[in-house]
N, C-alpha and C positions, 0 to 999 in steps of 0.2 A: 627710553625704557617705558613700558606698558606696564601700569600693577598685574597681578596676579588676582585673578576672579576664582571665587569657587561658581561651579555651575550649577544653574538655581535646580533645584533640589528635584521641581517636577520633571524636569530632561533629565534627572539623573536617574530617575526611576521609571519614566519613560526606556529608556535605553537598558535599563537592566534587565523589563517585561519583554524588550522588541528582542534582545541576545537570546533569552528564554526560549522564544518564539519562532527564531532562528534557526536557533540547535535542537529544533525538538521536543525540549521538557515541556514546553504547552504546544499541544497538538491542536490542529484545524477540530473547532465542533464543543471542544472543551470550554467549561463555564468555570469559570474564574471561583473563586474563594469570595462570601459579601465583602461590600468596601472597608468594613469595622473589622472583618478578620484578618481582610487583608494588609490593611493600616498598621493593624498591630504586629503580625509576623514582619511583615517590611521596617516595623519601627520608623515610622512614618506618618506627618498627619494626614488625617483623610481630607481636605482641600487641597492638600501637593498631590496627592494619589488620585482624587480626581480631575484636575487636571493633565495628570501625565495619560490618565486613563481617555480622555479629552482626546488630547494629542494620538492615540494611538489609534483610536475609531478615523478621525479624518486620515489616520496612513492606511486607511483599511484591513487593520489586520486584528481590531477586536470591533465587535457590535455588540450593541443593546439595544436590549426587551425588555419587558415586563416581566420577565424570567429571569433574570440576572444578565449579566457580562459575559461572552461570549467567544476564544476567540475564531476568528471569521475563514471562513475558507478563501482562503486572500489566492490561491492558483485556478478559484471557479471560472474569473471572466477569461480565462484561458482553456480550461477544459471545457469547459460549458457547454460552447460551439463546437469545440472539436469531437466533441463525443456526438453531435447530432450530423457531423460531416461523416465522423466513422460508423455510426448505425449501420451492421447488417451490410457493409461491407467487409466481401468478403477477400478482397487483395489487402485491406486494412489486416486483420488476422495474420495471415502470411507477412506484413510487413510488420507487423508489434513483436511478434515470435521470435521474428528476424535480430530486433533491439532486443529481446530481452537477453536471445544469446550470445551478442556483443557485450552487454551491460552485468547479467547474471555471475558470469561466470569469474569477472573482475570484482564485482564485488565481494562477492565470496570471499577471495582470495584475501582482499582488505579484510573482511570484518575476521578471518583468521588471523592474520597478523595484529588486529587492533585492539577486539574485542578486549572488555575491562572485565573484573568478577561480575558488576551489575548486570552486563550484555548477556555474560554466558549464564548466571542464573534464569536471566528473562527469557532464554531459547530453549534452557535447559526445561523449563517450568512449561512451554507453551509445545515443545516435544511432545511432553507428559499427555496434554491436555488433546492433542491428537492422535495420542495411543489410545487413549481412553474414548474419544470418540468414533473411532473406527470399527469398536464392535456396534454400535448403533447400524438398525437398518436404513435411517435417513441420513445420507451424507453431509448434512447440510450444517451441521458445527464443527465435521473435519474439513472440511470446506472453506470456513469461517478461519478455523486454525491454520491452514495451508494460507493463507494471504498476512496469517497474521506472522505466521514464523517467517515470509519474507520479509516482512516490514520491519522484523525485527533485527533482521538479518542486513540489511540497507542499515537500517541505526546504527549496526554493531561497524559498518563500515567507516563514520565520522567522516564521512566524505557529506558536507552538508548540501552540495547540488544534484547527488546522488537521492539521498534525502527526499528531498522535496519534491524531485521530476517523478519519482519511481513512487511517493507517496501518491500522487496525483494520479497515476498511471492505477493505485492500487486500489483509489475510491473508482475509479471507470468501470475496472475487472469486478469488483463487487457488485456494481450495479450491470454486470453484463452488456457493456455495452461489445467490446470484442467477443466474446463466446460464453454460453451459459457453463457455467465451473459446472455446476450439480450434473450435468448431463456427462460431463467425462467422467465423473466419478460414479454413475449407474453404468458406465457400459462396463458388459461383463469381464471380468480379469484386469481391470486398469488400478481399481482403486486400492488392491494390495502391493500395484507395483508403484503406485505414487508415495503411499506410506512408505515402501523400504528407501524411494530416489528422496525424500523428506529427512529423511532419520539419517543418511550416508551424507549429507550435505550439512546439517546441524551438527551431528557427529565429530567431523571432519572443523567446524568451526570451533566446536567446544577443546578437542584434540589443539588449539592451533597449527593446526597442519595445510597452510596456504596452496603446494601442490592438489593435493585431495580433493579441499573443499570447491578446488576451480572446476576441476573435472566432473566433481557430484555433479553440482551448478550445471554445468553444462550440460552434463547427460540428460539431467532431467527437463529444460528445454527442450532439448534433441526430442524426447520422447512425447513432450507434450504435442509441440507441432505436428510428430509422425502421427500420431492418433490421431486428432484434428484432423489434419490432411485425408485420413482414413474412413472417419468419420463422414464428409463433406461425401467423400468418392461415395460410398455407401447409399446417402440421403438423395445422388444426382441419379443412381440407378434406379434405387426404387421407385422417383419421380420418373421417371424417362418408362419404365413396367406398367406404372398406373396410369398413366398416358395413355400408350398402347393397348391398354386393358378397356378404357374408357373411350377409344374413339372412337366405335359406335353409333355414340352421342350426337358426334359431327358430324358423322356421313352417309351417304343414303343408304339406304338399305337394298 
């Protein structure tokens, strides 16, 4: 027979931050509460707290600066590169579209069935905040709110590798590295039909209506690619025009 240990106190608050971190309640970019605040909520002394804090920075999944505690975008050394392999490719596009309508429309269907009152208030509130940005002439915080109501909508799923691939996937989209969002959203007649594919899919989440919300989901991939796809066709003509218009230039007279 072995005694019974309790575990030293910084690994146990280590593993409570790393679960946190885990499930989402501390998001990649987010700065921690100071060590005194923190000490205290946690009921905790601040040398077990920083050492669990210690421990956490070598798993990579908090840093520090001179700014405070951090925690770290621990899925970078993977996106990193793959966002400069997918740069402005454009079979990448066609092939992310592709995931999201495998990935979109399952999710959905979870965060209907799963979602808590906390999920559906947060979809419910971030709905709001893209009706309200839609009468703006710049699209560029209904924009913000369309990544953000998926994001939320992945969380409402509790599927935690869902979570963090599709999180990862959603800092890329942001930074454009697949397709500039603002630009779907100035071509004419798109951006009143992304609002209604937006709101029939939240809708349908908030409803828990798991059929529905698959379907939203999916149409509204369906519809993204189709534009995209429409768009590209559009950009190759007009280049392939001012070509012909310009070659002139190259040839003798």
């Amino acid at each position: 027979m072995e005694p019974v240990r309790n575990p030293k106190l910084a690994d146990a608050i280590a593993e409570h931050l790393e679960q946190l971190i885990l499930e989402g309640t501390l998001r990649p970019g987010e700065r921690l509460a100071s060590e005194r605040e923190l000490s205290e909520k946690l009921e905790v002394s601040r040398p077990s707290l920083r050492e669990a804090l210690d421990k956490l920075e070598g798993r990579k999944l908090l840093r520090t600066t001179r700014g405070g505690t951090y925690v770290a975008h621990f899925m970078a050394p993977l996106t990193e590169p793959l966002a400069t392999l997918m740069q402005s490719n454009e079979q990448v596009i066609v092939d992310y579209l592709e995931y999201r309508r495998m990935v979109e429309g399952a999710t959905a269907r979870l965060a209907a069935r799963r979602a808590t009152e906390f999920d559906r208030q947060a979809i419910a509130s971030c709905l709001e905040r893209m009706r309200a940005a839609h009468t703006d002439e710049d699209p560029t915080a209904e924009a913000e709110a369309d990544a953000d109501l998926h994001m939320l909508i992945y969380e409402a799923s509790h599927n935690l590798v869902v979570l963090h691939v599709m999180r990862a996937f959603s800092e890329m989209l942001r930074g454009d590295v697949f397709y500039n969002r603002r630009r779907l959203y100035v071509t004419p007649g798109v951006r009143d039909l992304l609002l209604a594919q937006h709101v029939a899919i939240a809708e349908a989440v908030l409803a828990g209506d798991p059929d529905r919300a698959e379907a939203a989901a999916g149409d509204h991939i369906r519809f993204t690619a189709e534009t995209l796809a429409r768009l590209r066709d559009d950009e190759k003509r007009l280049d392939r025009a001012l070509r012909r218009f310009g070659r002139k230039d190259i040839v003798a007279g």
